[in-house]
N, C-alpha and C positions, 0 to 999 in steps of 0.2 A: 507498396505505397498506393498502385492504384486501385487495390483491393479495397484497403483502408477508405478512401475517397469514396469507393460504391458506396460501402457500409454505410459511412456518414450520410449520404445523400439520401439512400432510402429510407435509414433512422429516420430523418427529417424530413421526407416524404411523407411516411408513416404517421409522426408525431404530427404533420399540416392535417393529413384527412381522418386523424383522430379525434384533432380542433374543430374541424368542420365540421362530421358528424353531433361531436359533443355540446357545438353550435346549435346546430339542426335541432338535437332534441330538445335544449335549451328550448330556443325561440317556440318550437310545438308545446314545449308546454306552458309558456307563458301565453301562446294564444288561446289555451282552452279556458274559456271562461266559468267561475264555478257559480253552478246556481246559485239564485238569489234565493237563501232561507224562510223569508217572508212570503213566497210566491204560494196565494192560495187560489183555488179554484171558482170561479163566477161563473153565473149564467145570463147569457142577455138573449134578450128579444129579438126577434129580425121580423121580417114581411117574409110572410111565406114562398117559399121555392127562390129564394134568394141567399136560404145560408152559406152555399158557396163561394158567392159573391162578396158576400162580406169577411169570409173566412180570406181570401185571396187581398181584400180592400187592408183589412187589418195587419197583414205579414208585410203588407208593401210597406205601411206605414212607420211598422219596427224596423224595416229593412234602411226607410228614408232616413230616420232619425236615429241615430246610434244611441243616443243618451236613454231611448225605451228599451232598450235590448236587457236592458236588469231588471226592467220592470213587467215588459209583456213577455211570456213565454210561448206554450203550445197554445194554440188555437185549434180546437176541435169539435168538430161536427159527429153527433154521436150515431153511427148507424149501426149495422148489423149485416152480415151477409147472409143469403139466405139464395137457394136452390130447389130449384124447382124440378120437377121428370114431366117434359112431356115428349111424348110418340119416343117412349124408353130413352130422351136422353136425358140431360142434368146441365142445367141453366142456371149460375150463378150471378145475381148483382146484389147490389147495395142498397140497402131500405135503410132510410132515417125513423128510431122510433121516438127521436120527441121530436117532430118536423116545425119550424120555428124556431129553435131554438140552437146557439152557438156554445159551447163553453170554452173560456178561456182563461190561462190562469196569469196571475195578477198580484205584484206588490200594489198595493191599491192605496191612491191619493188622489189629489183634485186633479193632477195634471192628466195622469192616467185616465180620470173618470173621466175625462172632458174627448180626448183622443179619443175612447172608445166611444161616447155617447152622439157624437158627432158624425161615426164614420155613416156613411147612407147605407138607409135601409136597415137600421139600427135603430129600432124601437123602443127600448131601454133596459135596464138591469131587472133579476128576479130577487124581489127581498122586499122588506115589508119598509114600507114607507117611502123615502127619498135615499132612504141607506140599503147600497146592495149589499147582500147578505152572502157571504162565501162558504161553500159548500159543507158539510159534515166530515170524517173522513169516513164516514160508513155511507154516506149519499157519493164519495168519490169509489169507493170501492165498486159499489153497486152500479155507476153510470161510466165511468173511464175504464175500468177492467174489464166489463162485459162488452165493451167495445174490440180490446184485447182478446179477452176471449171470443170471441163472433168470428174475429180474422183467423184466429186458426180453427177454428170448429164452424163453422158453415152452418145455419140451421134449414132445416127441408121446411118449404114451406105449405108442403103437402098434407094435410091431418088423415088420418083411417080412425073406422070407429072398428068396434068386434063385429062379427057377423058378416059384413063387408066382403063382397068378392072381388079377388085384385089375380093380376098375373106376375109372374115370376119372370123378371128380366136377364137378371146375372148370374154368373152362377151352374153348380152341378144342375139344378135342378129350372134353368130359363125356359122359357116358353111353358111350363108347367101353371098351370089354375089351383087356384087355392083359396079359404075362406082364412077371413082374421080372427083369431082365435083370443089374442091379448095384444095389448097396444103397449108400448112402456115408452112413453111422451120424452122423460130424460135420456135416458138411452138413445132414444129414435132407432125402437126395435120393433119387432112384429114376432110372434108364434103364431104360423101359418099353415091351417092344417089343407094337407096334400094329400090326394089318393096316388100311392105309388102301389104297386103290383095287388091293387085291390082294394088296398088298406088306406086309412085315413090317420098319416103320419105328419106329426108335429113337425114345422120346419123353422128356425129362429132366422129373422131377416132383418136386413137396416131396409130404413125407409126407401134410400136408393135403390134397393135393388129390386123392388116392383113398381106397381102403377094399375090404378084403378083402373077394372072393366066397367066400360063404358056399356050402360043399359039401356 
């Protein structure tokens, strides 16, 4: 009998933090909200070296007012990361390359236009007339995904031309001098020829791994 009694009790132990969990995921996913289908991408104006400001002015505002949360989405500043080598290391930050400028995407109406147009230091919408004009998806490709791509791909902000004497940082071959032989911009490569035992041998290098002698 008092077996039976455990039984019972853990069944229904069981069957409580089955309810709970099944709870739990319930409510998760009723709070995930699904984007808003209409949300397209804007560009507005700012006062320069202020985009940041207004990127943080703008999230508060969504954050204040719950009823903009379907309507404002990402807000995004579009930079680029980019790395430098000096005295052989590698120094990363973040270059803005349209400086000015915010993009933010937007079920877009008067009320939205007015929240955004209002915020400070917010100079107004990019599009022809009085009507801001929302992005292409080949102008979103080319400007939000190069963004994406930037953060994992890091670009050297370093250029080499051919002929170019650089030295060799990393690598089998560090400390080694060498002339640039071919530059390949996409890749961020180098064929750099080296004298090893004599001879003036082809060497393939990323841009990282040397640095211009200084003349």
């Amino acid at each position: 009998m008092a077996d039976e009694e455990i039984k019972n009790e853990t069944t229904s132990a069981e069957a409580q933090a089955s309810g709970e969990t099944e709870t739990s995921a319930t409510t998760a996913v009723a709070e995930e909200k699904p984007k808003n289908p209409n949300m397209k991408w804007y560009i507005i104006h700012t006062y320069s070296g202020f985009e940041r400001k207004v990127k943080e002015s703008l999230e508060s505002r969504v954050r204040a007012y719950p009823e903009l949360e379907h309507r404002i989405g990402q807000v995004l500043i579009p930079t680029e990361s980019v790395t430098e080598v000096r005295a052989g290391k590698k120094y990363t930050s973040e270059r803005m390359f349209y400086p000015g400028y915010v993009l933010v995407e937007m079920d877009m109406d008067d009320n939205v236009w007015h929240v955004v147009k209002s915020t400070p230091r917010v100079t107004g919408f990019v599009g022809t007339g009085q009507q801001p004009t929302p992005l292409s998806q080949d102008e979103v490709n080319q400007i939000v995904y190069r963004v994406a791509d930037s953060k994992e791909k890091p670009k050297l902000k370093v250029k080499f031309e051919k002929n170019e004497s650089v030295r060799i940082t990393e690598g089998p071959f560090a400390t080694f001098q060498g002339v640039v032989d071919e530059v390949n911009e996409d890749r961020e490569t180098l064929k750099v020829m080296v004298t090893i035992f004599g001879r003036a041998t082809p060497v393939e290098l990323e841009f990282g791994q040397v640095e211009k002698l200084i003349t």
